[in-house]
Structure formats: structure tokens, C-alpha cells
N, C-alpha and C positions, 0 to 999 in steps of 0.2 A: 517430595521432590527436594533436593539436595541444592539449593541455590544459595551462592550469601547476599545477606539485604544490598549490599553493593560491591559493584564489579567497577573496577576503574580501567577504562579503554580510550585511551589518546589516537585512534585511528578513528572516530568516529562514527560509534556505534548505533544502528538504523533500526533491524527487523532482527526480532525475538521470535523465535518458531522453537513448537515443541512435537514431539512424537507421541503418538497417542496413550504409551505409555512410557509419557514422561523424560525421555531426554531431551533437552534443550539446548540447542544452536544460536546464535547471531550473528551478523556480519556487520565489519566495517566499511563505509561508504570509499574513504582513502588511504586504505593500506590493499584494499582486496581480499581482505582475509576471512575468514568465516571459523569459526571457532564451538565448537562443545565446549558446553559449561560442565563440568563434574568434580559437585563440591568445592575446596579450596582451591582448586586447582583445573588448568583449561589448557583442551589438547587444538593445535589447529589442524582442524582436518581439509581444508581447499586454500588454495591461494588464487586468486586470480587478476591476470595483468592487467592495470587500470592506466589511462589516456592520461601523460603527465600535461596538468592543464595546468595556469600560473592564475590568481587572485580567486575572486567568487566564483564558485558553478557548483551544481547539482549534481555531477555526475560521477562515477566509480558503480562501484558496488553496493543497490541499492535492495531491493526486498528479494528476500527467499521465502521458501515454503517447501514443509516437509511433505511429502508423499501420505496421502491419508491410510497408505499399505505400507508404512516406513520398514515395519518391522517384517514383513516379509521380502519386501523391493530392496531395500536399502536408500533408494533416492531421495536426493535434494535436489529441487529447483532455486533457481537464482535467474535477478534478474541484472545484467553487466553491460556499463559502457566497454566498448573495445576500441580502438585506430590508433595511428598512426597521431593524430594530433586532434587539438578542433575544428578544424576544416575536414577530414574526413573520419570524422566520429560515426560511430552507429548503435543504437541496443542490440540487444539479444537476448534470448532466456533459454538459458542450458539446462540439465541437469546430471547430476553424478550420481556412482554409488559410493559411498562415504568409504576409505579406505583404497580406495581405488587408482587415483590419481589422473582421472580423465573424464573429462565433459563430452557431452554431444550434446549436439545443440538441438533446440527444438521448434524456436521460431528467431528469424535473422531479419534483417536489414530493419527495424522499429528505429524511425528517426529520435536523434538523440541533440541534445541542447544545451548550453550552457548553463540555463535556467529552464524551467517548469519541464525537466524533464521526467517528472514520475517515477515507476520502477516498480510500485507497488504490485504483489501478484499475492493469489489466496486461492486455496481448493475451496469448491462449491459442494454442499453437501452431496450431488451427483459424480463428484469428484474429477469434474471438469475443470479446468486451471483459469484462471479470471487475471490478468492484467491492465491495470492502468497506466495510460500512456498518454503525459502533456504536450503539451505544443508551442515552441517558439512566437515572440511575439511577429517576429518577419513574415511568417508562414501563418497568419493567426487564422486567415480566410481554408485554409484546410482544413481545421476542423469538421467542416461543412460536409466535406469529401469524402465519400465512405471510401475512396478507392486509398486512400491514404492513411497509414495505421496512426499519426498523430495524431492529440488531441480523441484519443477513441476509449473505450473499454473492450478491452480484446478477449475472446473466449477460445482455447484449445482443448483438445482431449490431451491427457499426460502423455502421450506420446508425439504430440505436435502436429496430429492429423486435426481437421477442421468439422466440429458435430453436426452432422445431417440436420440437425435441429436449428443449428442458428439462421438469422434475418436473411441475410446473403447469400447465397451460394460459392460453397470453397471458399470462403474470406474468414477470416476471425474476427471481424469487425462485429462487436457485440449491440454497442449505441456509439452515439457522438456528438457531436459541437459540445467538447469539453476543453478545459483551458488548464488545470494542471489536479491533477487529482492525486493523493500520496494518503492516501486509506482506503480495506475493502474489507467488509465484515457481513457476515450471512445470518438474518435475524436467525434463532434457532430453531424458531416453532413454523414460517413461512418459511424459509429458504430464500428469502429475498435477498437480494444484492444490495446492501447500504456503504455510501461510499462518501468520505470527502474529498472537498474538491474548493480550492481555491480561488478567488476572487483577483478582479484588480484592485482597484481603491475601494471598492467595495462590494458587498454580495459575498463573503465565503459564501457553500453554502453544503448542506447535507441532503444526499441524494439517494432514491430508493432506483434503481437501476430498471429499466421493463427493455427487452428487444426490441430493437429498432426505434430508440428513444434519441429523440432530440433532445439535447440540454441547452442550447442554443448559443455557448459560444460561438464566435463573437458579434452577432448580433443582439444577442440581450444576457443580458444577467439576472438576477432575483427572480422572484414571482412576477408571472407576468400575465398570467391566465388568458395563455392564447393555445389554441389547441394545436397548433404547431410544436408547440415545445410543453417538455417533460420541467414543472415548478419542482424545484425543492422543499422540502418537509417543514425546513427552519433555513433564513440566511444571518451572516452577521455584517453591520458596521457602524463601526469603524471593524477594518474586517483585523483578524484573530489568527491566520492561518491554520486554520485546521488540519492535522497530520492521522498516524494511522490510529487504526479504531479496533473495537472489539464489542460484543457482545457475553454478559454473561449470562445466566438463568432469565433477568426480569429485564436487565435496562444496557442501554448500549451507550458506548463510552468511546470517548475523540480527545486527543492532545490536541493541544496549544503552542505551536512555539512562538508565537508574538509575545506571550501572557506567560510562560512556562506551567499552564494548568492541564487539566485533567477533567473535561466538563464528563458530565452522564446524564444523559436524554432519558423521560421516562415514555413509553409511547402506548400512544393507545389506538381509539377505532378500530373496524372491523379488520384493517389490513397493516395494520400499528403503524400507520401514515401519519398520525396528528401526535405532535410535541405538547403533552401534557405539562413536564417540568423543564427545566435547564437547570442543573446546577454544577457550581463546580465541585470537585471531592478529593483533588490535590492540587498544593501549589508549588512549586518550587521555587528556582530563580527568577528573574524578570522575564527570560526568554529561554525556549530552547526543547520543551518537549516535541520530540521526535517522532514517539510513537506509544500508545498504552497496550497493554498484552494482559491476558486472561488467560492461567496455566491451567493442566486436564487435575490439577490437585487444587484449583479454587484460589491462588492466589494472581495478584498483578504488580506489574511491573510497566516502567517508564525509563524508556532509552530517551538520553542526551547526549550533546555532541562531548561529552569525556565518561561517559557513567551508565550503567543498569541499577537500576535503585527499585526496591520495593516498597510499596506504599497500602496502605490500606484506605478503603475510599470514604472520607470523612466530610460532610458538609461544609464551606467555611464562610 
């Protein structure tokens, strides 16, 4: 795979998606663009209109994901703030055929927010589509709500029809009482859903996903060993912000953007539920990893808000 160790992107670049053999995409959160990487040189294949907001917010164009049939489909999913302003903002998760110049949507109205808005979405090795979706601190009592897609882990088929299989009926509502989640990574040996997910002052935490799981935002955070709610594997505080994730062959691996690191979790038990190690295995600046990625040719990479940098994961 043809990538350079670093890519410099002043649109601020989020999620690194590749095709199973090997083309690689990314998108910017604030320009809307999505871009193919090839070689020295990068073609932009989608543009899409982002909600001119003025100071801090989470929102534009935040995770894609390739089609695990890329190369026969042609499709990209994305997931995009759209409105008219901040007052009537919304998500959605489109997808296109690359070349094409037209989206169709596939799941609309996913309440959107200034902050903890999520966006993160990832195929399931069933090749069901998995998004996470946060939830404003005004509305934080909705996460409770299955009937409300914030604050949830939502499950579609790639066509935006809803699996016979999930908890609900006709809903995409996967689990809930979540509070901002911006990673989703499928061990490779279980298929389990491991996701991070965000804290207030304290409790990041890493989550192994089960149907119809309480994570108990905002009634509780950390481990709490009450059989209401679904505990986390590992929390952290002073918390870390945990962002997106990845699995390679043995050990799975979470950005930092409080820290600008790169931890890798070693796991074990019968259902790789118990965090044997923590370590970190890159550092960058003080702040600011976005997301770590694991390519189909074995290398990784870490998006920041101006850069794609490749790294090799080294203890420190």
C-alpha cells in the first residue's frame, strides 16, 4: 500500500478507511471532503455540505466506512452533520458510489450536537453497519430512551433496512445509556463490538457492546457491578478521551486525544473481557490523536486535527 508517512490536511482529518484490497480514503470533519489517498498524490472523490457553525463543536463530517464488497459495490458510507444552522441541525448516514456524485441516504434524522456528537460508524464482520451516536448534555436523560437514537449504538443493514435480529423491533437501536462514544472495532477472533466511549470528569471507558446493553449513562459511569448495567473492561481518571480504535492480529489499540497517544490493550479470558496490559506505543504532541487505523497490508496510522502520520507501535 502506497501511502506517505505523512499526509498534511488543514480540514481536519477524522477516519482512515481502506478497501479490502487496499485503497485508502479519509475525511475531513470541516471542509466535508473525503478524499483517496494514491501515493504522492490525493484525488477528492465526495464533497459534502457541512452546517457553518462559529467557535467549538464536533460536528461536519465525521466517520466513513468502506463497503466490505467495495470492490464489487463501489460504496462509501459516511456519517454527516447537515442544516441550515445549529438550531436545526441533524445526522445522517449516506452512502455513494465513488465516481458518482450522489448520495442516498440511509438512516436520517440521528440527533446532532454541538459536542459529544459521535459519528463513528464500522462494518461488523456480518457486514451489518454499526454507528455511534452521543448525546447533548441538555438531553443527557435520553439516553435512557430506546425510542431516541442519541446517546445509542445503532445497528443497520447497508441498505438502511433494520436486522430481524436486533433487541427492538424496526428500531436500529443496538444498546444505550451512552454519553459520547468516537470508536468501534470488532475483536477479530469473537466479532464482538469494542467501542470507546467517553467520560465526564471522569470514567473514560472501553466497552465490549452485548444487545440490549445498558451502559448506564447518565445515571452511573465506571464499574458499578449492578446487573442493570453493562461495566466496562478498563475505565480511566483523570479521564484521557479515548477516540477511534482498532484491532490487529493479538491486541487492540485506542487514541488519546487529551495525551496525543496511542494505548494497546492486551486481553485476555475466555471472552478477551479482562485487560491484562495497558500500554502506550505512540506519543505524539500533547493533544490531539483523533483516531488509530490498522491497514489490510499490516501497517498503522494516526489521524490529527492537521496530519495522517504513520507510526510503528513501540512501548515508551
Amino acid at each position: 500500500m502506497n501511502i506517505p508517512d505523512i499526509i498534511e490536511s488543514f480540514g481536519f482529518p477524522v477516519t482512515l478507511a481502506f478497501s479490502a484490497k487496499g485503497r485508502a480514503f479519509f475525511s475531513e470533519r470541516i471542509t466535508g471532503n473525503i478524499w483517496e489517498i494514491k501515493g504522492d498524490k490525493m484525488d477528492l472523490v465526495y464533497k459534502f455540505p457541512i452546517v457553518n457553525i462559529s467557535g467549538h463543536h464536533e460536528t461536519g463530517l465525521i466517520g466513513i466506512a468502506v463497503d466490505p464488497d467495495f470492490d464489487i459495490s463501489g460504496y462509501i458510507y459516511a456519517f454527516y452533520t447537515y442544516g441550515r444552522d445549529e438550531y436545526s441541525m441533524k445526522n445522517k448516514v449516506v452512502r455513494f458510489l465513488v465516481g458518482s456524485g450522489k448520495e442516498e441516504t440511509i438512516l436520517d434524522n440521528i440527533p446532532a450536537g454541538r459536542i459529544h456528537n459521535g459519528g463513528i460508524i464500522a462494518f461488523a464482520p456480518d457486514k451489518t453497519l454499526y454507528i455511534g451516536v452521543g448525546i447533548g448534555n441538555e438531553v443527557m436523560d435520553r439516553s435512557q430512551d430506546i425510542d431516541y437514537l442519541g446517546g445509542k449504538v445503532l445497528r443497520i443493514n447497508n441498505d438502511g433496512s433494520i436486522p430481524k435480529d436486533n433487541p427492538y423491533k424496526e428500531s436500529p437501536v443496538y444498546s444505550y445509556g451512552h454519553r459520547n462514544i468516537f470508536g468501534l472495532a470488532f475483536h477479530p477472533k469473537n466479532g464482538k463490538l469494542f467501542i470507546s466511549e467517553d467520560g465526564p470528569e471522569k470514567n473514560d471507558e472501553i466497552n465490549i457492546i452485548q444487545p440490549d446493553g445498558n451502559y448506564g449513562w447518565p445515571e452511573v459511569t465506571g464499574k458499578v457491578g449492578s446487573p442493570k448495567f453493562v461495566d466496562p473492561i478498563i475505565t480511566y481518571t483523570p479521564t484521557i478521551t479515548p477516540t477511534q480504535c482498532c484491532f490487529d492480529e493479538k491486541y487492540f489499540y485506542f487514541g488519546s486525544y487529551n495525551d496525543g497517544a496511542v494505548h494497546r490493550l492486551t486481553l485476555g479470558g475466555k471472552d478477551y473481557n479482562k485487560v491484562e496490559k495497558d500500554e502506550t506505543v505512540y506519543r505524539g504532541k500533547s493533544f490531539g490523536v483523533i483516531g488509530v487505523f490498522h491497514s489490510p497490508d499490516h501497517q498503522f496510522y494516526v489521524t490529527t486535527p492537521n496530519r495522517i502520520s504513520n507510526f510503528s507501535p513501540e512501548v515508551s
